[in-house]
Backbone as XML, in Angstrom:
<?xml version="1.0"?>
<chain id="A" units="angstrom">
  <residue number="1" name="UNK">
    <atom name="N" x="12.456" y="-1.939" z="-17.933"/>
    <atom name="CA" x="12.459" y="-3.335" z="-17.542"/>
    <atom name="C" x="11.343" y="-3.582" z="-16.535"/>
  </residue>
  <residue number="2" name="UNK">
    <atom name="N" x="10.271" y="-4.682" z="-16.891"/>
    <atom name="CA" x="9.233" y="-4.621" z="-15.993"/>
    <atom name="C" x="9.825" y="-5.876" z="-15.036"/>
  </residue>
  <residue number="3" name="UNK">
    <atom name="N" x="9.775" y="-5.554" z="-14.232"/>
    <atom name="CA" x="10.434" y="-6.767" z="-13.016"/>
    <atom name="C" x="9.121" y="-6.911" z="-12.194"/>
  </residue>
  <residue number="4" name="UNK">
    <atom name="N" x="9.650" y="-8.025" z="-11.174"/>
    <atom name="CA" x="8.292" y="-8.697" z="-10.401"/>
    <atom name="C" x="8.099" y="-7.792" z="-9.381"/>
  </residue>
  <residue number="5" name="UNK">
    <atom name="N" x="6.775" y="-7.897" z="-8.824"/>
    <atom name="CA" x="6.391" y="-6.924" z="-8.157"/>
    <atom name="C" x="6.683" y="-7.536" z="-6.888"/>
  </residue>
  <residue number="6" name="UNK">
    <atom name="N" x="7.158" y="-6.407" z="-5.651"/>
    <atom name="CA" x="7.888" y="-6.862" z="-4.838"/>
    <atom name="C" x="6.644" y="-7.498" z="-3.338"/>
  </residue>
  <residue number="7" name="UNK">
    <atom name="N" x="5.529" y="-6.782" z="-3.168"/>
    <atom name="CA" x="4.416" y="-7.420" z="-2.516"/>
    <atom name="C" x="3.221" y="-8.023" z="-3.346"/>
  </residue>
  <residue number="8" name="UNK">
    <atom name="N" x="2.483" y="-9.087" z="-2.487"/>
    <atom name="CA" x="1.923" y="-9.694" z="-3.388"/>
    <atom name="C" x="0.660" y="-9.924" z="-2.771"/>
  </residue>
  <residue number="9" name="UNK">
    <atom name="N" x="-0.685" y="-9.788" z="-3.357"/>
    <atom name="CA" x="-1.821" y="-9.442" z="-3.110"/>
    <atom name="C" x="-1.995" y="-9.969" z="-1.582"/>
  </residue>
  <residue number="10" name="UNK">
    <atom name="N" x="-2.728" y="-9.755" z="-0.677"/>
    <atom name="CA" x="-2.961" y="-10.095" z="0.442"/>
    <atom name="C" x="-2.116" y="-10.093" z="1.382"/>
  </residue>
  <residue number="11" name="UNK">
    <atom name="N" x="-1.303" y="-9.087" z="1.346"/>
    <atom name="CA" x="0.162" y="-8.986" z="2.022"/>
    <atom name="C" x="-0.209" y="-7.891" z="2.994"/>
  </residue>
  <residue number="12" name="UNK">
    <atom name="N" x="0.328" y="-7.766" z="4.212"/>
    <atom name="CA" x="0.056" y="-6.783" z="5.307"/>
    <atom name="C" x="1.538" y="-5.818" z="5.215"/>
  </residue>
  <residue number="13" name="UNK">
    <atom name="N" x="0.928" y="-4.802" z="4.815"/>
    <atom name="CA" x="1.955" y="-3.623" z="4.644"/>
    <atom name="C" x="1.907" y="-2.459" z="5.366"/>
  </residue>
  <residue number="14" name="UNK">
    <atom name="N" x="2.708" y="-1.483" z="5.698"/>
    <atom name="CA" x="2.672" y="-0.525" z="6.179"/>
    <atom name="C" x="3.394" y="0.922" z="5.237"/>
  </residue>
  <residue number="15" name="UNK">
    <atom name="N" x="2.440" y="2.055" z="5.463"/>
    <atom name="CA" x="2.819" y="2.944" z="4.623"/>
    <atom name="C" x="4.212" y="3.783" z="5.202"/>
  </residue>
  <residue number="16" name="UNK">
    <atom name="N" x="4.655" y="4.249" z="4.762"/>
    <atom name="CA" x="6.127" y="5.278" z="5.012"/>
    <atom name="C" x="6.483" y="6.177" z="4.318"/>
  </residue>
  <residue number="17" name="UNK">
    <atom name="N" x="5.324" y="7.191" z="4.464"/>
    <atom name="CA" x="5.762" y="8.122" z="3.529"/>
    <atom name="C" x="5.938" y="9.429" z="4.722"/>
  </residue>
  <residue number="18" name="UNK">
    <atom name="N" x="7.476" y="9.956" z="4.652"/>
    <atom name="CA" x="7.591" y="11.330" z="5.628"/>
    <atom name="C" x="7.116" y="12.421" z="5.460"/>
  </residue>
  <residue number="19" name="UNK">
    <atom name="N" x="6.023" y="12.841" z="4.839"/>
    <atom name="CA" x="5.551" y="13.762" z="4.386"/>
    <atom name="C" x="4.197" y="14.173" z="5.780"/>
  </residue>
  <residue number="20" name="UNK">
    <atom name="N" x="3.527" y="12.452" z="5.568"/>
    <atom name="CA" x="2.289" y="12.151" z="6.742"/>
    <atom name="C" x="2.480" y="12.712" z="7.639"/>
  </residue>
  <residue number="21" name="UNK">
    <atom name="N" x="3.792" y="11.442" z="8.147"/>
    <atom name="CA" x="3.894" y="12.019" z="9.769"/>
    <atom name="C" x="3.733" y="10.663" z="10.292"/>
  </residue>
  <residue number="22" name="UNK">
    <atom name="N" x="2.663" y="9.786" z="9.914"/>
    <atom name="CA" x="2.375" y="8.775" z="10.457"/>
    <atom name="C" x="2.257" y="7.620" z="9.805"/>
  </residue>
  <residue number="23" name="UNK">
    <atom name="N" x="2.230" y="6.344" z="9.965"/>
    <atom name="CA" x="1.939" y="5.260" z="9.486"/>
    <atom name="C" x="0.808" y="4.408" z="9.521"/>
  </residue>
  <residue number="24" name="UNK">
    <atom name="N" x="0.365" y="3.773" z="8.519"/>
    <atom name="CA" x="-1.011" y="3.032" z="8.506"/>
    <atom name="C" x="-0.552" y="1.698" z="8.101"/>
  </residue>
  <residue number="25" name="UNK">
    <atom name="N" x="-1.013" y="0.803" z="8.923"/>
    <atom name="CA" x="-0.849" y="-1.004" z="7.678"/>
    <atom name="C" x="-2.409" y="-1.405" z="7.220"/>
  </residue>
  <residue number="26" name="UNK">
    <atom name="N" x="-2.259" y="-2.018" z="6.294"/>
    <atom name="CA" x="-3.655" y="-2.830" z="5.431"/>
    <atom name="C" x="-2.771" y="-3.403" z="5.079"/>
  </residue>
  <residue number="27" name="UNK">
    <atom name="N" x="-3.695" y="-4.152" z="3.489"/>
    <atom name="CA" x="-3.370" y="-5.169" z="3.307"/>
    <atom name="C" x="-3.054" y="-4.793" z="1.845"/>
  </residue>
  <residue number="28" name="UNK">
    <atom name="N" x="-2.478" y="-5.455" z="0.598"/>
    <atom name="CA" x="-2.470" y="-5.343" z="-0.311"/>
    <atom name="C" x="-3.378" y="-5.673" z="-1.269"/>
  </residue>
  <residue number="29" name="UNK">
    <atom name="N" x="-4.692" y="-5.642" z="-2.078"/>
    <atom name="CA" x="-5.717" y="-5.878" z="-2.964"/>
    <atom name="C" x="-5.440" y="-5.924" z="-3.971"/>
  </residue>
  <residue number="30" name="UNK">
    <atom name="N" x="-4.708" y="-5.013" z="-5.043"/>
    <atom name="CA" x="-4.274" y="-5.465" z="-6.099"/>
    <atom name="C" x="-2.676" y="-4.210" z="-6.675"/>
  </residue>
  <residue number="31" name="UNK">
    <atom name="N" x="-2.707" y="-5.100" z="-7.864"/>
    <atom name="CA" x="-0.979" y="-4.148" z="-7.654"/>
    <atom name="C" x="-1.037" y="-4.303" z="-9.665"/>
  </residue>
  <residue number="32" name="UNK">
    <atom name="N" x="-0.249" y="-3.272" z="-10.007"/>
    <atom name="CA" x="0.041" y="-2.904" z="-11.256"/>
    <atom name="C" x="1.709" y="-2.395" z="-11.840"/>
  </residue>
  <residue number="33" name="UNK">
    <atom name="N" x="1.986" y="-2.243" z="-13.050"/>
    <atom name="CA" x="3.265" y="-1.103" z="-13.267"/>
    <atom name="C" x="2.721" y="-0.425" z="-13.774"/>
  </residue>
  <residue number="34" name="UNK">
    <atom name="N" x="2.951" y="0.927" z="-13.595"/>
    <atom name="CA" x="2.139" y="2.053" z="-13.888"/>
    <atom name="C" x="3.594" y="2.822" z="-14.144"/>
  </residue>
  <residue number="35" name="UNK">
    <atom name="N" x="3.532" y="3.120" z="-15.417"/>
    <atom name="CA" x="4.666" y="4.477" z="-15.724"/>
    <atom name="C" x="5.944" y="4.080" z="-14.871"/>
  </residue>
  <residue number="36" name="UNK">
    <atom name="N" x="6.698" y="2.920" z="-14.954"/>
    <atom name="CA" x="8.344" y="2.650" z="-15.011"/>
    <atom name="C" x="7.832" y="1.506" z="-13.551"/>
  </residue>
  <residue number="37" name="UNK">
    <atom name="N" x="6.962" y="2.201" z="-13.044"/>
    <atom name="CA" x="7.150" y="1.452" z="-11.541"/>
    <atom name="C" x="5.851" y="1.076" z="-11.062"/>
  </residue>
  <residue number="38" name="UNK">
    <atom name="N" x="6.064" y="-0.309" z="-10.098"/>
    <atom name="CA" x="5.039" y="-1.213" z="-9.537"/>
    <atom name="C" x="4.078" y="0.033" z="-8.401"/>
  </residue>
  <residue number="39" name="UNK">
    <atom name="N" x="2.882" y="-0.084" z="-8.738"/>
    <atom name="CA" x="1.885" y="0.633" z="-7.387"/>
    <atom name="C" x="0.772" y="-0.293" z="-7.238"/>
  </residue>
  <residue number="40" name="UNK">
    <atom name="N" x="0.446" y="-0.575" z="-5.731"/>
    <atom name="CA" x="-0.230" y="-1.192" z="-5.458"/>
    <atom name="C" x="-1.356" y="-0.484" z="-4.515"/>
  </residue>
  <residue number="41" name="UNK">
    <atom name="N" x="-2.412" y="-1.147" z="-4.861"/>
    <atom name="CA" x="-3.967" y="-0.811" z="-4.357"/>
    <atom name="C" x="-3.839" y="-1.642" z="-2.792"/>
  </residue>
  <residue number="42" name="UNK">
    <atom name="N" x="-3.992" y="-0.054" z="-1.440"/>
    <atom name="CA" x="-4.028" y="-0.896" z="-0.271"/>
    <atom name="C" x="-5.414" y="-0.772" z="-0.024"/>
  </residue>
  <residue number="43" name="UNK">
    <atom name="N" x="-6.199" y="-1.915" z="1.040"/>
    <atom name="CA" x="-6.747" y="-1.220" z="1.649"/>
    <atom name="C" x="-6.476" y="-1.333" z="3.107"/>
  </residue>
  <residue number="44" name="UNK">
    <atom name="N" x="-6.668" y="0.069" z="3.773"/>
    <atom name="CA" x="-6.330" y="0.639" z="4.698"/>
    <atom name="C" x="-7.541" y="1.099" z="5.783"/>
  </residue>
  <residue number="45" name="UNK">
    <atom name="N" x="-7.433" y="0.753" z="7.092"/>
    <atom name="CA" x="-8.500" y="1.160" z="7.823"/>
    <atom name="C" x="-8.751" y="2.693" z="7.942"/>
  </residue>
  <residue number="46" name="UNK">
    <atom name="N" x="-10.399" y="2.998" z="7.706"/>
    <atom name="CA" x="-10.919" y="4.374" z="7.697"/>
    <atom name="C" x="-10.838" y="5.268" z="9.091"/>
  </residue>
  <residue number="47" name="UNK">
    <atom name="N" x="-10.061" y="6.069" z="9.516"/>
    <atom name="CA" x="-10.034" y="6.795" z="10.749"/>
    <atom name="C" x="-11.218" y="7.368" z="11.062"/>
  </residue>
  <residue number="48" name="UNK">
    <atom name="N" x="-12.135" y="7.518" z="10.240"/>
    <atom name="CA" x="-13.610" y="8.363" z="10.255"/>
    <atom name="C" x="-14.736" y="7.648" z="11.047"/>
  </residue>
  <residue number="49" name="UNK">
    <atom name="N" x="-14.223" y="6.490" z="10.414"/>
    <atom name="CA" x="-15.545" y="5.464" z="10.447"/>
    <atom name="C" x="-15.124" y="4.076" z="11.153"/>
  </residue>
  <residue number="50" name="UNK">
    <atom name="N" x="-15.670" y="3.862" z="11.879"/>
    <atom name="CA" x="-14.919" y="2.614" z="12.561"/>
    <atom name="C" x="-15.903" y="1.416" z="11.757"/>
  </residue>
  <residue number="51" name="UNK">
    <atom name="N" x="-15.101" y="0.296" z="11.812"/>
    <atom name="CA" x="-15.043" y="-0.518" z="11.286"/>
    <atom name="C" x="-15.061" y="-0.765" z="9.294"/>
  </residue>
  <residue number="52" name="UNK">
    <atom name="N" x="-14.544" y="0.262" z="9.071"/>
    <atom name="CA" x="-14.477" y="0.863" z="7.887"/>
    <atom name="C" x="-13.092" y="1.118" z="6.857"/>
  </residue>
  <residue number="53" name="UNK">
    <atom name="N" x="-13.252" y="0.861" z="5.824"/>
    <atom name="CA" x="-11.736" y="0.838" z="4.827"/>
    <atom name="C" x="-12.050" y="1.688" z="3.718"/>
  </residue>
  <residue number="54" name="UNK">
    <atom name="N" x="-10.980" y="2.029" z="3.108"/>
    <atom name="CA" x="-10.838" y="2.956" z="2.565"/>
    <atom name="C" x="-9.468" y="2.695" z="1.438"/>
  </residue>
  <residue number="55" name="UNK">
    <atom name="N" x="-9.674" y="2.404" z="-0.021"/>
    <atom name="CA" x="-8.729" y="1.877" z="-0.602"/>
    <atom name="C" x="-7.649" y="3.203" z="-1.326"/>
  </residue>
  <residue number="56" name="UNK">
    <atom name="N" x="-6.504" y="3.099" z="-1.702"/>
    <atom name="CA" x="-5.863" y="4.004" z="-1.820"/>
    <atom name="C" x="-4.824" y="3.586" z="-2.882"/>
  </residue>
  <residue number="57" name="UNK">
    <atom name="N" x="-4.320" y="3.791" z="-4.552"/>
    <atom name="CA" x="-2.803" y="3.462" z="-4.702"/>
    <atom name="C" x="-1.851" y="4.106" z="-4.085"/>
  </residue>
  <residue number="58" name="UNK">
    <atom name="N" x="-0.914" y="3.299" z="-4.095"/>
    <atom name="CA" x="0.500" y="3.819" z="-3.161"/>
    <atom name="C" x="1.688" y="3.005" z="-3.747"/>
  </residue>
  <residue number="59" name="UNK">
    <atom name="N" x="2.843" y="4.230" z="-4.208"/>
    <atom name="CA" x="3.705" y="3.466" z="-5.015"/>
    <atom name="C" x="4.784" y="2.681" z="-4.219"/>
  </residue>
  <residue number="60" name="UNK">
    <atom name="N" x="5.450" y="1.546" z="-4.527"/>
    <atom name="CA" x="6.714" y="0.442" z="-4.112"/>
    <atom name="C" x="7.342" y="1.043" z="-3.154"/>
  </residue>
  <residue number="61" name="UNK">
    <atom name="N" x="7.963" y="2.189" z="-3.417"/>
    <atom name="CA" x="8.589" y="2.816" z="-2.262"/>
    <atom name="C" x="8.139" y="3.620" z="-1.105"/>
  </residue>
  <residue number="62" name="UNK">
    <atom name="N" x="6.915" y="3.780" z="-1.167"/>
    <atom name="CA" x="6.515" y="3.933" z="0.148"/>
    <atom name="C" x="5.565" y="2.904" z="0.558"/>
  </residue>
  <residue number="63" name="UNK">
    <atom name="N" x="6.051" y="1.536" z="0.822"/>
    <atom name="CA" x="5.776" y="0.559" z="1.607"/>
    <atom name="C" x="6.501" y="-0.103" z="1.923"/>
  </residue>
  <residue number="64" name="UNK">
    <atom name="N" x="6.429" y="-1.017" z="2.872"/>
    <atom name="CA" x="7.247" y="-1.953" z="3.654"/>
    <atom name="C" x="6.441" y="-3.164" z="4.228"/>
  </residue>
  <residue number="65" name="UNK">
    <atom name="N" x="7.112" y="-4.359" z="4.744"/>
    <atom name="CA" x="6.021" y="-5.292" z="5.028"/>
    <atom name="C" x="5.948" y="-4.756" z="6.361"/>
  </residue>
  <residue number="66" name="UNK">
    <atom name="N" x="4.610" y="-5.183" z="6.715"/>
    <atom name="CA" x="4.392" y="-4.659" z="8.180"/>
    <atom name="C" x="4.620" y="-6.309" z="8.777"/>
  </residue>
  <residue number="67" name="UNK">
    <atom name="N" x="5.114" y="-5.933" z="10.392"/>
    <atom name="CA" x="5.208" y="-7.009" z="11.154"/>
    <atom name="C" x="4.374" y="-7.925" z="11.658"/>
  </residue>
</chain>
């Protein structure tokens, strides 16, 4: 069942995945269903490079809206 995707482009999210350790927010750029479930394209600020982004997919459940 393809259902609506739960963030929606230009949305400020934060990642949550316990594996990291830590959390990042960006924004949402674009979003898909990919194999049963919604993943969306963040982009996320580059720790390397200041003033710099760095885009990433990341699936539904490890995001949340950021505040």
């Amino acid at each position: 069942m393809n259902t609506l995707p739960k963030f929606s482009e230009m949305q400020k999210v934060r990642t949550c995945v316990p594996d990291y350790g830590s959390q990042m927010e960006g924004f949402v750029i674009a979003n898909k269903f990919h194999e049963g479930r919604w993943i969306y394209k963040i982009s996320l600020p580059n720790p390397d490079q200041k003033d710099a982004t760095y885009d990433n997919w990341v699936p539904e459940e490890h995001l949340e809206i950021a505040p």
